[in-house]
N, C-alpha and C positions, 0 to 999 in steps of 0.2 A: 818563399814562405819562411824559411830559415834566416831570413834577414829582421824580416817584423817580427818576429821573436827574438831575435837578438835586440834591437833597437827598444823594445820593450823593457830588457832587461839590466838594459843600460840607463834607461831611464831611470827605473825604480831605485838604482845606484846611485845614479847622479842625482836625482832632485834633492835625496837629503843632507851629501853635502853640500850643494848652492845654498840651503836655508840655511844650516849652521854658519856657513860662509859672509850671513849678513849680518853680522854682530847682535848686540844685544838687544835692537829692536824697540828702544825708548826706555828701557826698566832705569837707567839710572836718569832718565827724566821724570819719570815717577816716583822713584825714590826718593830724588831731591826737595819733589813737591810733595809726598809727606813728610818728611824731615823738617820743611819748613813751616807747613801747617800744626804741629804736634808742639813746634816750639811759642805757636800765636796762643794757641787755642789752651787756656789753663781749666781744670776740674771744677766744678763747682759743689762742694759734699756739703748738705745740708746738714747743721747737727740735731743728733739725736734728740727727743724728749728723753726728761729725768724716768725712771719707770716708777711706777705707781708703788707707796708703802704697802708693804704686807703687816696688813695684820691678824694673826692667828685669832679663829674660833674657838671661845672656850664651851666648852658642852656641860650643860646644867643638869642634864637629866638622869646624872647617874643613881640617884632615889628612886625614878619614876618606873613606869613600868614598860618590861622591853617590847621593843614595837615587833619584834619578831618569835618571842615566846607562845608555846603553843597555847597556853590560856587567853590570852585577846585573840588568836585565831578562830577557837571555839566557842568563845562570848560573840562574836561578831556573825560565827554561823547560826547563834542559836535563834529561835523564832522571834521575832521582831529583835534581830540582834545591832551588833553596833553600837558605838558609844554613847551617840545621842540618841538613839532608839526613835530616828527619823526616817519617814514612809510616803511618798505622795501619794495619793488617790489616786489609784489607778483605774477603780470603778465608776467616776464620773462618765460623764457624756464627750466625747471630744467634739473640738470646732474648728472650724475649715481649713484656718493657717495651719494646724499640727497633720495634716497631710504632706506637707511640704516640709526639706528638710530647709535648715535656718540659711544656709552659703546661696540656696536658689531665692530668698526673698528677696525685695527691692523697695526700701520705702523710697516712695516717687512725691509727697509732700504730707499736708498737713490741716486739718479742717477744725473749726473752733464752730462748738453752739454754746452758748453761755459760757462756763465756766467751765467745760469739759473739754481737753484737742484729744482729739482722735488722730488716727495715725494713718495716711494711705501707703497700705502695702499690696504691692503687684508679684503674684504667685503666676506664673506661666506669663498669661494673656490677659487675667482678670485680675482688679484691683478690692481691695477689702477695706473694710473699716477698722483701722483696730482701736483698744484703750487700756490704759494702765486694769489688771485686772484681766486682761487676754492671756488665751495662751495661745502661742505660736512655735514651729520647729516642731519636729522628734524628739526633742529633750525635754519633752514636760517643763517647756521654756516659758513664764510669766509674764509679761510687763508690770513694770514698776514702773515706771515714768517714761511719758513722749514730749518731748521738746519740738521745738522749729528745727532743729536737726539733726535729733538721734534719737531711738526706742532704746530705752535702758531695758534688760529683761535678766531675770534669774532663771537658767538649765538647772537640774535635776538629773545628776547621773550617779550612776552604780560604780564607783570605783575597783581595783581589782579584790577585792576582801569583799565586795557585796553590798558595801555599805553606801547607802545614799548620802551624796553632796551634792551642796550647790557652788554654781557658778558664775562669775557674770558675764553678760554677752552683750552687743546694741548691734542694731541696724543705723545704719549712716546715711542722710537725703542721699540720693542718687541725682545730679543731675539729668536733665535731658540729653539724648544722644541727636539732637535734630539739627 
């Protein structure tokens, strides 16, 4: 028993001078062959673009009136406030599209009677009619024009002061997914 323990621990002695013992094991054949790759192989540095001129914003509006003084905060609060003292109708009737908000519509094509296109827009699973003069979206969103392939429309929102703006938006043909 005292020999295989010995023999054991001769071993763990000896193995790792026989590996030291085998030289360096190919590294200056690696060496050589990157040394001589580094000497083949040149950089390639693309140059820079020139950077774009700066040119300074001059500010005109030191007359005008400041956009953060509390008198346009309190004209803006006041009843039908705002500088253009613009309001959509919010008492009308709504129509089908404006249940839906505007990112879930899909116009899927386009239908002509006489000299009117209408617009097919697919809300979930059902497709609508629409026409310049519609409203569609949550944003008290308009058509202004349907093309072969876009609904141009103007949003209606409340910016942070309260004040109603518009905006533009369109729906784009949707190809078929088939």
């Amino acid at each position: 028993m005292m020999s295989t323990r010995m023999a054991g621990m001769l071993a763990c002695v000896a193995l790792p001078m026989l590996l030291a013992a085998c030289g360096d094991g190919g590294i200056t054949e690696v060496k050589g062959w990157m040394d001589e790759t580094r000497s083949q192989v040149r950089p390639v540095v693309t140059k820079l673009a020139e950077p774009k001129k700066f040119t300074p914003f001059s500010y005109n509006g030191k007359g005008g009136v400041d956009p953060t003084s509390p008198a346009k905060i309190v004209d803006a609060m006041a009843p039908g406030g705002g500088a253009g003292h613009f309001k959509p109708d919010l008492e009308r009737r709504r129509e089908a599209l404006e249940s839906y908000p505007l990112d879930t519509l899909r116009m899927v094509g386009t239908l002509r009677r006489g000299s009117e296109t209408f617009a097919l827009v697919q809300a979930d699973r059902s497709i609508f009619r629409a026409k310049a003069g519609n409203y569609v979206g949550q944003n008290l969103g308009r058509i202004t024009a349907v093309t072969e392939g876009e609904v141009q429309l103007k949003e209606t929102v409340q910016d942070a002061s309260g004040e109603w703006v518009e905006r533009n938006a369109k729906l784009e043909l949707q190809e078929s997914k088939k």
